[in-house]
VEXVO-866923 format. One record per residue (C-alpha): x, y, z; residue in three letters. Coordinates in steps of 0.05 Angstrom, whole numbers, plus 5000, padded with zeros to 4 digits. Layout:
residues N
east = X north = Y up = Z resn = Ala
...
end
This chain:
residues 454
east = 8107 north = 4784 up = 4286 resn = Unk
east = 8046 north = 4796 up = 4237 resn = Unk
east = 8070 north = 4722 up = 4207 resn = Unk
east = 8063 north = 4692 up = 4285 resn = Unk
east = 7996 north = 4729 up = 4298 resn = Unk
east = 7965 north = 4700 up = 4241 resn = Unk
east = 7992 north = 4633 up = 4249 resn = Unk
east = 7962 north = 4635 up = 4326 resn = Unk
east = 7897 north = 4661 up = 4299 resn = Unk
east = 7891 north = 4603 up = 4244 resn = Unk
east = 7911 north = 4539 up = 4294 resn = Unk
east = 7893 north = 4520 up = 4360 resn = Unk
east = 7939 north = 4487 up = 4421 resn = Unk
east = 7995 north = 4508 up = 4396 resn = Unk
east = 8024 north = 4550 up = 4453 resn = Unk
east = 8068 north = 4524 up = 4504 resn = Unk
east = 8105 north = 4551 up = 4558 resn = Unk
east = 8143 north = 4488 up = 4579 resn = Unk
east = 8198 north = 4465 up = 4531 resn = Unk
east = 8181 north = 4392 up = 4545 resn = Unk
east = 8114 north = 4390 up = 4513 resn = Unk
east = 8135 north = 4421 up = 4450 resn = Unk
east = 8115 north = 4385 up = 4390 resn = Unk
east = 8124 north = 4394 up = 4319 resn = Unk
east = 8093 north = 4469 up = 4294 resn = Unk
east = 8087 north = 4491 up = 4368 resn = Unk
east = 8095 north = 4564 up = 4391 resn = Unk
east = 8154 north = 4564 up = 4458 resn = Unk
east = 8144 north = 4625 up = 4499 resn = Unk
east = 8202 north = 4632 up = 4535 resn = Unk
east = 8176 north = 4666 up = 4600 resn = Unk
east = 8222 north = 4704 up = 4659 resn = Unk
east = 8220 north = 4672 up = 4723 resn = Unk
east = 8244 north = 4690 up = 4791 resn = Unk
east = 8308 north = 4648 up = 4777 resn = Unk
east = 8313 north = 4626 up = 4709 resn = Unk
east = 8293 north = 4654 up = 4639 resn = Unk
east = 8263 north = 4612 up = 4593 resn = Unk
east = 8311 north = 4634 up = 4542 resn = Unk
east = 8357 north = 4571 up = 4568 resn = Unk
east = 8309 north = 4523 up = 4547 resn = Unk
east = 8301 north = 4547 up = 4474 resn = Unk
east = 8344 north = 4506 up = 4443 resn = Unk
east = 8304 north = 4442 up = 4470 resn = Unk
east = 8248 north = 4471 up = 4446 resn = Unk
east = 8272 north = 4490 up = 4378 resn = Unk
east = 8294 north = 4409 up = 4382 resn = Unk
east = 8227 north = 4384 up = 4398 resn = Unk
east = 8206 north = 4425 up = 4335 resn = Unk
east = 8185 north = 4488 up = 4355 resn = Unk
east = 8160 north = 4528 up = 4298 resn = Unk
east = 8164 north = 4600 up = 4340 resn = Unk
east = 8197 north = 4625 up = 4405 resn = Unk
east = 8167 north = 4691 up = 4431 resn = Unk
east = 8219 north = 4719 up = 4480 resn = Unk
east = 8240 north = 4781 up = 4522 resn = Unk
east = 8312 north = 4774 up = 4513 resn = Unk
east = 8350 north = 4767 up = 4463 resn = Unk
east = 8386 north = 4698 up = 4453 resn = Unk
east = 8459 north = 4678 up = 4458 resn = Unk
east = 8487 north = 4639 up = 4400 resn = Unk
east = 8424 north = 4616 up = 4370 resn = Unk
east = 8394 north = 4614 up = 4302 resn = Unk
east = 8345 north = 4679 up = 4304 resn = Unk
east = 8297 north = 4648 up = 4256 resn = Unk
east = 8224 north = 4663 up = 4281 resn = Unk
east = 8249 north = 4682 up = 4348 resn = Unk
east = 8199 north = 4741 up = 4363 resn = Unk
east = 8234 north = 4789 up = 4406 resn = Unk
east = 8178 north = 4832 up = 4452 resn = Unk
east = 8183 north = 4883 up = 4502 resn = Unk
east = 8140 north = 4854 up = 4552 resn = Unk
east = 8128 north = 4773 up = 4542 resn = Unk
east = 8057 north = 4773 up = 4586 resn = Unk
east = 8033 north = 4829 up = 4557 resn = Unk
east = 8041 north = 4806 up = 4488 resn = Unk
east = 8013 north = 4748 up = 4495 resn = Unk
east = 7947 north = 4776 up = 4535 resn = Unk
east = 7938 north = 4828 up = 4473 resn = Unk
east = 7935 north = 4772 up = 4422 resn = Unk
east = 7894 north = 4730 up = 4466 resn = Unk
east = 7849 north = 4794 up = 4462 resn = Unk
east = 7844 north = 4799 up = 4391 resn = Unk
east = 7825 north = 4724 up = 4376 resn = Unk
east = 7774 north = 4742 up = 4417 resn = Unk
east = 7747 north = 4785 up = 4381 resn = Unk
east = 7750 north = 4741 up = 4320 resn = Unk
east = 7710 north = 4686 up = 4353 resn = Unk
east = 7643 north = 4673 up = 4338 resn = Unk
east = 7617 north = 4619 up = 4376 resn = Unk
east = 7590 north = 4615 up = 4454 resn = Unk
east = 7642 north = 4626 up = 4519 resn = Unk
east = 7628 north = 4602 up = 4579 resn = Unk
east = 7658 north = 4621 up = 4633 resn = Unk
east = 7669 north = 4572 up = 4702 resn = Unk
east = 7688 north = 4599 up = 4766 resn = Unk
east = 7670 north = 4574 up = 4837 resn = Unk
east = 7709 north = 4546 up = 4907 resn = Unk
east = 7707 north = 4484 up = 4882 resn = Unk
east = 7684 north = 4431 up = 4824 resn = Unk
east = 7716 north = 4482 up = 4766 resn = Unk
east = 7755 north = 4431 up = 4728 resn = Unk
east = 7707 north = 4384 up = 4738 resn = Unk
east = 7650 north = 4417 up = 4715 resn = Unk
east = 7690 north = 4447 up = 4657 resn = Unk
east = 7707 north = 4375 up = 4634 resn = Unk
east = 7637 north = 4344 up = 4643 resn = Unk
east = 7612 north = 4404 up = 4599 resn = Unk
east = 7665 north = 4384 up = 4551 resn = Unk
east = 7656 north = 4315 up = 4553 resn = Unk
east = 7574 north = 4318 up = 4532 resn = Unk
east = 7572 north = 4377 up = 4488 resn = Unk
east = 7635 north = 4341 up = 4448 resn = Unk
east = 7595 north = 4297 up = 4421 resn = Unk
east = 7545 north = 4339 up = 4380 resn = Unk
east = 7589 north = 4408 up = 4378 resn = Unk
east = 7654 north = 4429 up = 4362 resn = Unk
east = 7680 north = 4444 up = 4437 resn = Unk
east = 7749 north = 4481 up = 4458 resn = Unk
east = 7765 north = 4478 up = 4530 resn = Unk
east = 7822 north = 4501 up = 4566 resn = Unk
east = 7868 north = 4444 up = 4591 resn = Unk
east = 7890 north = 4413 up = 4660 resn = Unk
east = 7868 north = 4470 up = 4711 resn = Unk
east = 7891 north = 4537 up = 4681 resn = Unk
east = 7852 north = 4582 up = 4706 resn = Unk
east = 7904 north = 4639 up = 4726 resn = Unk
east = 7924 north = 4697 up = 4689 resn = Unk
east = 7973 north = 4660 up = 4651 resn = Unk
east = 7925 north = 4601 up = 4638 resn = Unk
east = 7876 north = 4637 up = 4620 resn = Unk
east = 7915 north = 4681 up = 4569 resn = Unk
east = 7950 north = 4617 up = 4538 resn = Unk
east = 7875 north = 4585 up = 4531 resn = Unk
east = 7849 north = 4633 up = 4484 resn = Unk
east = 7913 north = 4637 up = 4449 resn = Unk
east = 7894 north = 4563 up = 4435 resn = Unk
east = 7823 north = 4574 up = 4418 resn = Unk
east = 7789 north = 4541 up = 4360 resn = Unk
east = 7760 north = 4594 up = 4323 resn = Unk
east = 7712 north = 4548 up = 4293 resn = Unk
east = 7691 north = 4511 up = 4359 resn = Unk
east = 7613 north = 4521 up = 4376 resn = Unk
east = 7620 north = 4524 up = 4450 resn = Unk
east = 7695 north = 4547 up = 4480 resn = Unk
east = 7696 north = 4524 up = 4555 resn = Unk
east = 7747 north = 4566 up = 4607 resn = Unk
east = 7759 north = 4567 up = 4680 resn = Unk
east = 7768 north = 4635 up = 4706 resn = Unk
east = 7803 north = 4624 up = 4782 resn = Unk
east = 7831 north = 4669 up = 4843 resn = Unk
east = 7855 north = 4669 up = 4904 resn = Unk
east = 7856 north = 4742 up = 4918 resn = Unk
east = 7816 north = 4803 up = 4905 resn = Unk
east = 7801 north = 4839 up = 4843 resn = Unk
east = 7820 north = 4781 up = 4797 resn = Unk
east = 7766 north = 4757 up = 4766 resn = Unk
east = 7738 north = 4819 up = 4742 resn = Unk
east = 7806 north = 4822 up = 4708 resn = Unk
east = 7808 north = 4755 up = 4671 resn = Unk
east = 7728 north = 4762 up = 4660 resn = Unk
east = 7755 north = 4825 up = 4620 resn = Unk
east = 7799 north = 4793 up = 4583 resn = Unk
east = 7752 north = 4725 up = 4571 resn = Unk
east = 7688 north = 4760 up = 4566 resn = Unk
east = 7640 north = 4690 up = 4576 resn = Unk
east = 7572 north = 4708 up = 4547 resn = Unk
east = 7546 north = 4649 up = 4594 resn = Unk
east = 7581 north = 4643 up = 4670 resn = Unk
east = 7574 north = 4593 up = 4720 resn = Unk
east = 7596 north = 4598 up = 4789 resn = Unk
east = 7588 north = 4523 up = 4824 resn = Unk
east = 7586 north = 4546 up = 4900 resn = Unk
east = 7621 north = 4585 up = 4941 resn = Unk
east = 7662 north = 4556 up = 5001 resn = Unk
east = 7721 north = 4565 up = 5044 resn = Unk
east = 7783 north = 4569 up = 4998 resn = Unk
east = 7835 north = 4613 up = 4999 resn = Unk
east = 7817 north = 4656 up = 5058 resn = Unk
east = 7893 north = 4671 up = 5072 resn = Unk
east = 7880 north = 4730 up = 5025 resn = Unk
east = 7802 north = 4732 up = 5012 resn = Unk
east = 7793 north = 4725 up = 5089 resn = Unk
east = 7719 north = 4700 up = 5090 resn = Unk
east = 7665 north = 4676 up = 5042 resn = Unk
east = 7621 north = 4734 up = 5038 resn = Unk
east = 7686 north = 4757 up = 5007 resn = Unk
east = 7700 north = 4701 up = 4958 resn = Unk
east = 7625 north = 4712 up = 4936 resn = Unk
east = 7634 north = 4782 up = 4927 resn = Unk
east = 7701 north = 4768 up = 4877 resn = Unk
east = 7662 north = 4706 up = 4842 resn = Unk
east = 7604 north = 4760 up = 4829 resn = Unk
east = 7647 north = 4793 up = 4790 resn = Unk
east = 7648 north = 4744 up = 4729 resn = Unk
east = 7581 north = 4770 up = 4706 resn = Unk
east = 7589 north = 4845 up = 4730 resn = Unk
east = 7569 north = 4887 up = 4674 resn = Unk
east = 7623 north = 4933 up = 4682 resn = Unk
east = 7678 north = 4884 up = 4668 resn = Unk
east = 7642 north = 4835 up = 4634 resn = Unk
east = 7582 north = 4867 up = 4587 resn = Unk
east = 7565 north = 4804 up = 4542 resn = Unk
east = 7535 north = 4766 up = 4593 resn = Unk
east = 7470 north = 4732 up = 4578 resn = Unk
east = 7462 north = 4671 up = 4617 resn = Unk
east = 7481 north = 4659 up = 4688 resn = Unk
east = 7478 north = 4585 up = 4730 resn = Unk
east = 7488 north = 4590 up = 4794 resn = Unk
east = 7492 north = 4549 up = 4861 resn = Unk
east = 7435 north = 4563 up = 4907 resn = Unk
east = 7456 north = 4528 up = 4974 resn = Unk
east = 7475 north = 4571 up = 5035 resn = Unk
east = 7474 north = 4658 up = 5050 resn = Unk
east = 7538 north = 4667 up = 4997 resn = Unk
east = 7495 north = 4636 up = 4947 resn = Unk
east = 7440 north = 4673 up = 4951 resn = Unk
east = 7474 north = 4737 up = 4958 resn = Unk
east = 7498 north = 4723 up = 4891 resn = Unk
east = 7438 north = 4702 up = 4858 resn = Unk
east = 7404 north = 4768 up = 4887 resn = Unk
east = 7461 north = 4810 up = 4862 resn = Unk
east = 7455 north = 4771 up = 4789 resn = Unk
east = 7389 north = 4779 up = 4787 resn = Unk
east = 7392 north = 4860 up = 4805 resn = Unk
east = 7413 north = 4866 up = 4732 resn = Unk
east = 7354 north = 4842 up = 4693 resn = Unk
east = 7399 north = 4841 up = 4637 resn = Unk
east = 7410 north = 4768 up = 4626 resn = Unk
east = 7383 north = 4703 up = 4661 resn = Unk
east = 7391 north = 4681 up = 4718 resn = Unk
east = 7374 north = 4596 up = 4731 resn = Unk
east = 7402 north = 4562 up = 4802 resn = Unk
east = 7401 north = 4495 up = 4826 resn = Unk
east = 7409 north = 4466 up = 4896 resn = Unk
east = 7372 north = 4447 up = 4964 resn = Unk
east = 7331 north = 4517 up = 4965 resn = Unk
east = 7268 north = 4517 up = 4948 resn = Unk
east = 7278 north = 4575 up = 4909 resn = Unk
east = 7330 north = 4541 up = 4856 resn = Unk
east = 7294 north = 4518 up = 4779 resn = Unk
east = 7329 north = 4449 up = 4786 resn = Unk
east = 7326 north = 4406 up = 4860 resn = Unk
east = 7340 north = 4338 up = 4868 resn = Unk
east = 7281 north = 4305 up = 4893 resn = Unk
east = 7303 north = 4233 up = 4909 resn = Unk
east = 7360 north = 4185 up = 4890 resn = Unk
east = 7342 north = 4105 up = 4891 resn = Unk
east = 7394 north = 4059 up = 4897 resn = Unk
east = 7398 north = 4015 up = 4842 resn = Unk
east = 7451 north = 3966 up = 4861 resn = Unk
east = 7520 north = 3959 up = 4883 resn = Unk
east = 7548 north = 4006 up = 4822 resn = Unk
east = 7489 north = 4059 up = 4802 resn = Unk
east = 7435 north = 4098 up = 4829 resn = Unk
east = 7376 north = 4137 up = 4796 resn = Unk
east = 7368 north = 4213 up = 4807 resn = Unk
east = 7295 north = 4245 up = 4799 resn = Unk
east = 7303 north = 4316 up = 4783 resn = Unk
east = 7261 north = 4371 up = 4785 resn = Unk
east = 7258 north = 4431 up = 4741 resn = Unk
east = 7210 north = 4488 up = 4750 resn = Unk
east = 7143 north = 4444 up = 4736 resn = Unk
east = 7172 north = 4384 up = 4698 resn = Unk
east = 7214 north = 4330 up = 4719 resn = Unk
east = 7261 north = 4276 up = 4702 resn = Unk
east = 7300 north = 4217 up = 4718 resn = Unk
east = 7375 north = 4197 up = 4704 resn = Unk
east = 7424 north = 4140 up = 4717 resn = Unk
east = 7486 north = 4150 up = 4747 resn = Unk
east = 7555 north = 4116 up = 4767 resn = Unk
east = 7555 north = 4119 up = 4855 resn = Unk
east = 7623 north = 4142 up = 4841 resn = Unk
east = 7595 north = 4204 up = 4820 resn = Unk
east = 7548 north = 4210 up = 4871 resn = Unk
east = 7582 north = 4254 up = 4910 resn = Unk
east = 7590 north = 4305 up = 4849 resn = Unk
east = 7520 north = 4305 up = 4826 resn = Unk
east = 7515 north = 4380 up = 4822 resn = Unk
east = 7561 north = 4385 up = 4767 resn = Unk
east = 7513 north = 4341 up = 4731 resn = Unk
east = 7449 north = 4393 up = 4744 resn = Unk
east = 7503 north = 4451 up = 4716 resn = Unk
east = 7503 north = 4408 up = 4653 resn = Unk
east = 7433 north = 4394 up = 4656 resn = Unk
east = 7414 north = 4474 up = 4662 resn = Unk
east = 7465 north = 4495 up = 4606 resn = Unk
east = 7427 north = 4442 up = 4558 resn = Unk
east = 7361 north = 4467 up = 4582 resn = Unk
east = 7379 north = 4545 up = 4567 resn = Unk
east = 7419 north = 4535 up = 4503 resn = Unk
east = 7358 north = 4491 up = 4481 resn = Unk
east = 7400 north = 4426 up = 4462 resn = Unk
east = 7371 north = 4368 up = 4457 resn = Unk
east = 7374 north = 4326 up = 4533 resn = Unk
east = 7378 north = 4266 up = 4512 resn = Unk
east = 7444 north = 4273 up = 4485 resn = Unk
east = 7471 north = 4281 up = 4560 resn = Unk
east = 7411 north = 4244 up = 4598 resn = Unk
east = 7439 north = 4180 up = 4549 resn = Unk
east = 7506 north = 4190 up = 4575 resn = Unk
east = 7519 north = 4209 up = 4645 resn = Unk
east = 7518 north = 4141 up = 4668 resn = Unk
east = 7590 north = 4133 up = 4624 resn = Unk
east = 7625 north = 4194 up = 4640 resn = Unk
east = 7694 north = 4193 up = 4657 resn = Unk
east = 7725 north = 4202 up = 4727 resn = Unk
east = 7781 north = 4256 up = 4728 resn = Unk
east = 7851 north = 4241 up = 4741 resn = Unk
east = 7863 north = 4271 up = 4812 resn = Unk
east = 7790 north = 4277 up = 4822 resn = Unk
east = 7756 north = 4206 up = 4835 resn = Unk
east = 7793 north = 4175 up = 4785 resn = Unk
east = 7801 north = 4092 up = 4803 resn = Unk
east = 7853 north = 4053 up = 4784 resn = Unk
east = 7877 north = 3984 up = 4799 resn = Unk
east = 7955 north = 3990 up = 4831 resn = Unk
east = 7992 north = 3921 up = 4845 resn = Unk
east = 8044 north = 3917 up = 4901 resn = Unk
east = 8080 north = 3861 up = 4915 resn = Unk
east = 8034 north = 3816 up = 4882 resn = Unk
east = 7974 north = 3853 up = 4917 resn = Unk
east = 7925 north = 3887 up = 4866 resn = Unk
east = 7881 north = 3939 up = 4903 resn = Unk
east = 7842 north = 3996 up = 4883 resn = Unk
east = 7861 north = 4064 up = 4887 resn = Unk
east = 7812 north = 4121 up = 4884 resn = Unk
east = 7852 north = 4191 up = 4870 resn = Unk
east = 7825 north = 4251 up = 4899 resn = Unk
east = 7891 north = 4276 up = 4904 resn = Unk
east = 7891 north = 4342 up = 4860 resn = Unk
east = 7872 north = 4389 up = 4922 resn = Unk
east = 7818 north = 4395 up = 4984 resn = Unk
east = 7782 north = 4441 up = 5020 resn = Unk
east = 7748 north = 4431 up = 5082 resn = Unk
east = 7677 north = 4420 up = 5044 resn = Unk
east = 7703 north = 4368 up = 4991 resn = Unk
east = 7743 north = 4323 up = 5046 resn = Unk
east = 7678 north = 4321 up = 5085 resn = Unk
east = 7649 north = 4302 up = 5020 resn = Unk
east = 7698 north = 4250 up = 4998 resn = Unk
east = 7697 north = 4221 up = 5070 resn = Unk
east = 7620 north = 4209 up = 5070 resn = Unk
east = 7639 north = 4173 up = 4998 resn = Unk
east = 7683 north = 4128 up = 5027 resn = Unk
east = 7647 north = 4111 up = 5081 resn = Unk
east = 7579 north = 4098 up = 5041 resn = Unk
east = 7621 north = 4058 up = 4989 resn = Unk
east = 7596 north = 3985 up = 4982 resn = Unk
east = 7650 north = 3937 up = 5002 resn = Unk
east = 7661 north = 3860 up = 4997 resn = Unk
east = 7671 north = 3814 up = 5056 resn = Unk
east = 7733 north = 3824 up = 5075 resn = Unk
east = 7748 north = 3881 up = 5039 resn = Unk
east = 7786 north = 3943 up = 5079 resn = Unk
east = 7783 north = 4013 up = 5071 resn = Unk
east = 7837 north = 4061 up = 5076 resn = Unk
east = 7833 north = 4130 up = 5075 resn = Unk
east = 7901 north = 4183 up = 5074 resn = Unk
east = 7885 north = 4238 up = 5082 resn = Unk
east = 7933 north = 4309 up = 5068 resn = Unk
east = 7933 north = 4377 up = 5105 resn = Unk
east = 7887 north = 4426 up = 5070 resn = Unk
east = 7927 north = 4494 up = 5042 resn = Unk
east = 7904 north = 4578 up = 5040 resn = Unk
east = 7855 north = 4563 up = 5098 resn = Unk
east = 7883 north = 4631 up = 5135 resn = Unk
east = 7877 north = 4648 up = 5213 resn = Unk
east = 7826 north = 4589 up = 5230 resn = Unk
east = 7879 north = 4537 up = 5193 resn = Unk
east = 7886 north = 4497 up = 5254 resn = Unk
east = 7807 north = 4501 up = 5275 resn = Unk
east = 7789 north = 4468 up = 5198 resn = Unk
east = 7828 north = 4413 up = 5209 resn = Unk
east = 7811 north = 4390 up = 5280 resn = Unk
east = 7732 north = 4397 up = 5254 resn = Unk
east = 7761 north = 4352 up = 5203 resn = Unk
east = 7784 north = 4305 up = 5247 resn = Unk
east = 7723 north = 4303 up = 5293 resn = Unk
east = 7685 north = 4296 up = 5232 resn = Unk
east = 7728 north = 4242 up = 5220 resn = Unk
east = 7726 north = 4201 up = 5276 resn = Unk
east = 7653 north = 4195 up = 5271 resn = Unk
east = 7665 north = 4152 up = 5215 resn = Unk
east = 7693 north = 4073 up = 5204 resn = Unk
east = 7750 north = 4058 up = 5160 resn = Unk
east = 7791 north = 4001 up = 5175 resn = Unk
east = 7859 north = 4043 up = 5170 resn = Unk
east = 7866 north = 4123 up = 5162 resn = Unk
east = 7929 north = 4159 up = 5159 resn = Unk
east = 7947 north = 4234 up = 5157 resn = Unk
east = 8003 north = 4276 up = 5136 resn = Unk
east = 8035 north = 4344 up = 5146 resn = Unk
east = 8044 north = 4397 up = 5191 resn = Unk
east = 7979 north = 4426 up = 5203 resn = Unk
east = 7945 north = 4349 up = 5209 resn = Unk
east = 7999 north = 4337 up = 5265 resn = Unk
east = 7982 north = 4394 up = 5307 resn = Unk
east = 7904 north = 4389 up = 5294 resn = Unk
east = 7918 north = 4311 up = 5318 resn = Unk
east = 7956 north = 4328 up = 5383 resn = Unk
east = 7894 north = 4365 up = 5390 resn = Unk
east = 7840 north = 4320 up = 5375 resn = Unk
east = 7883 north = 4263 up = 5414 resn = Unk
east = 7858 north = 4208 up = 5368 resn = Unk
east = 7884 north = 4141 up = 5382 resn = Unk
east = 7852 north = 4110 up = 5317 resn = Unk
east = 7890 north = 4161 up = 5270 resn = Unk
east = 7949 north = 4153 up = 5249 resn = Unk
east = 7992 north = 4206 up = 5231 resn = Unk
east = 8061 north = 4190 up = 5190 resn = Unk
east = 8105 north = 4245 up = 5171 resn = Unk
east = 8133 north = 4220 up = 5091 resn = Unk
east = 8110 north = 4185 up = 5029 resn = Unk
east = 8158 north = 4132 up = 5049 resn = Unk
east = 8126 north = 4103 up = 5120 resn = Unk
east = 8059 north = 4113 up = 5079 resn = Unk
east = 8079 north = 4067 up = 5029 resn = Unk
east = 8115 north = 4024 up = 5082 resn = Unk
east = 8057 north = 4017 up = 5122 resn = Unk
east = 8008 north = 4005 up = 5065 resn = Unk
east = 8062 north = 3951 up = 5046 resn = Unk
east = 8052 north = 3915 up = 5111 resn = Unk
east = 7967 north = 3924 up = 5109 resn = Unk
east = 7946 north = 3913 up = 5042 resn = Unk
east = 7904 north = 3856 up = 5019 resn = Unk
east = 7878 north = 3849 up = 4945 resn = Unk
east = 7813 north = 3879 up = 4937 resn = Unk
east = 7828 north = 3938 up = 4985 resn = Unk
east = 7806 north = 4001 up = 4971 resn = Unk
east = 7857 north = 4065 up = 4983 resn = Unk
east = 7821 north = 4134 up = 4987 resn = Unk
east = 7874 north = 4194 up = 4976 resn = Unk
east = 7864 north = 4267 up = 4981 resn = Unk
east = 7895 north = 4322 up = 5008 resn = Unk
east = 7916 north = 4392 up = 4970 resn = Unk
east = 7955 north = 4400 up = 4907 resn = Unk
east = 8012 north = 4416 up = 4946 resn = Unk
east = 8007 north = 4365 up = 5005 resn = Unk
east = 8045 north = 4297 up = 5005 resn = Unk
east = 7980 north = 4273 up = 4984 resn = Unk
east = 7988 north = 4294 up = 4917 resn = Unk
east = 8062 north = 4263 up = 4920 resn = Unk
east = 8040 north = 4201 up = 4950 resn = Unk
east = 7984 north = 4190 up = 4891 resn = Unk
east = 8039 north = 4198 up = 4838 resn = Unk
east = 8075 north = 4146 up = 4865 resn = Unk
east = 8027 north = 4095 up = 4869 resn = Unk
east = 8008 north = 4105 up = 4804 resn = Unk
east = 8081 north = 4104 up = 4783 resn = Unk
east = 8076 north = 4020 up = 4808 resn = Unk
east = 8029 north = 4005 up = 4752 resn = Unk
east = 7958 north = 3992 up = 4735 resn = Unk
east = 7936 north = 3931 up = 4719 resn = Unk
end
């Protein structure tokens, strides 16, 4: 075990909890599940070249060769997690928020990279278990480590913020997700707020926040109640350090952003596919500003930053000899970012002849007021012109019978989508998709993909 410890404290990305991924010198964790124990998988793992399996149970007929046998797999792992740490030297930050998490987390990533030494967890882990297996892949030598710290139910992100302890917290905005549990947003501010509580989280120093409706501001009073570390927001109140003050439209494929901060201002290019996600750019802009980093290295580049995959990512998909675009916003939805992505769409610049089709998913963990969300969506919707749009799942289909749309078009698999689409599509086109993780959205987006880019 002491062997494994140190051999976790000295490498980074090395943990894995799905046999699959395992690479050469990789650590397997072999976790319980409801059904299965990892403990079947082992032997893949140990294939793939696993250099340590950490384990609850004791294998059957396997070499026990740096198998690490451990009471309680979870609770191993968070107690080394703890320790590195300690060990580490360098700045956390910690990202929670309704929405814009991963994005924010890999725009941060994606400018500080290239002067600093950055670790940042992967994909969206931002669970218990993600966040656990992302310091137990920390860089110890990394200048900035990046995290997402998530919930969707009380009391847990004072917990991970424990466990994390980010010196420097950002919380994006607070909106309706996951009210099943959290019920309302005065709620999901008050478990946000908890990422730079004192009491679970004592090394804060720096704290950028969103500054746009009541829940905002209730946490920026709350932060600032402290007055033991700083407090900088950004958004349409006149109170915020950073506003945006205009945007000028360039041409078909950029516009210029005039910023102001507290008595200075300044000016950036960027793509109009991140238009629609310009906050995330003031978060980076703030965190320069109060680590004192030089601006220019991210002023230079936001006009080249990557789209996410599942997040505005565009790719070019060719079906039966018909190359269209496709712009993925399939990862999840709420009902803020489909109102978002729908004003996109519809201010997107289009050739002659050029159609735009928007599918659209049902939107998950909205609670009691499920239905209401989506038939404001559709209203919302209808307001709108798009050549085709097409919804999917349950809680669409009811909130359409509602609405009684005629221009919608509701279709109830990934197969008539794709049918349909078959039937419509004309090169050039442009395919919107988003709907939650867990919709046939997500599905859908996979399997266009699947057909190729080009």
């Amino acid at each position: 075990m002491i062997n494994l410890k140190k051999y976790l404290f000295n490498n980074l990305n090395k943990v894995k909890i799905n046999s699959k991924d395992i690479s050469k010198g990789d650590v397997f964790i072999a976790l319980s599940g409801e059904k299965n124990h990892g403990n079947q998988y082992i032997s893949e793992a140990v294939s793939n070249g696993a250099k340590y399996i950490v384990t609850s149970k004791l294998p059957k007929n396997l070499n026990k060769n740096n198998i690490v046998i451990v009471k309680n797999t979870l609770k191993f792992l968070e107690n080394v997690a703890k320790e590195k740490r300690q060990k580490y030297k360098g700045t956390i930050v910690g990202v929670t928020g309704s929405i814009g998490k991963t994005s924010v987390k890999e725009n941060l990533n994606y400018f500080l990279s290239k002067y600093f030494n950055v670790s940042a967890s992967i994909k969206s882990y931002n669970n218990y278990l993600g966040v656990v297996i992302s310091l137990l892949n920390l860089n110890l030598k990394s200048k900035f480590s990046i995290f997402e710290i998530g919930t969707n139910n009380f009391n847990e992100i004072k917990k991970l913020s424990s466990i994390v302890q980010p010196s420097q917290v950002i919380i994006t905005n607070i909106f309706p997700t996951h009210l099943e549990k959290l019920i309302n947003t005065k709620n999901i501010a008050k478990e946000k707020s908890d990422i730079f509580n004192l009491k679970y989280n004592p090394n804060v120093k720096l704290a950028i926040l969103s500054n746009n409706n009541v829940d905002e501001e209730y946490i920026i009073k709350k932060a600032i109640k402290y007055k033991n570390f700083k407090v900088m927001s950004f958004g349409k109140n006149k109170t915020s350090n950073m506003q945006i003050h205009k945007i000028e439209n360039i041409d078909n494929n950029y516009s210029k952003i005039f910023i102001r901060y507290n008595l200075r201002s300044f000016d950036f290019i960027i793509t109009n596919s991140h238009l629609h996600k310009i906050n995330n750019i003031l978060i980076c802009l703030l965190f320069f500003i109060s680590n004192k980093i030089n601006l220019n290295i991210l002023l230079d580049s936001i006009k080249d930053i990557p789209l996410l995959e599942g997040r505005g990512l565009i790719s070019k998909i060719k079906i039966n000899d018909k190359i269209f675009n496709l712009i993925d916003e399939s990862y999840n939805a709420s009902p803020q970012t489909m109102k978002v992505s729908i004003d996109y769409f519809n201010d997107i610049n289009i050739k002659n002849n050029q159609k735009r089709i928007m599918i659209l998913g049902e939107m998950k963990e909205l609670g009691n007021n499920s239905i209401k969300f989506h038939i404001d969506l559709l209203e919302y919707l209808s307001k709108k012109n798009f050549d085709h749009v097409i919804i999917c799942g349950d809680l669409m289909q009811i909130a359409l019978k509602k609405t009684n749309n005629t221009k919608i078009l509701f279709m109830k698999n990934v197969e008539l989508i794709i049918e349909y689409i078959n039937k419509i599509i004309c090169n050039e086109d442009i395919i919107l998709i988003k709907g939650s993780n867990s919709s046939l959205t997500n599905e859908l987006a996979k399997k266009l993909l699947n057909y190729g880019e080009n």
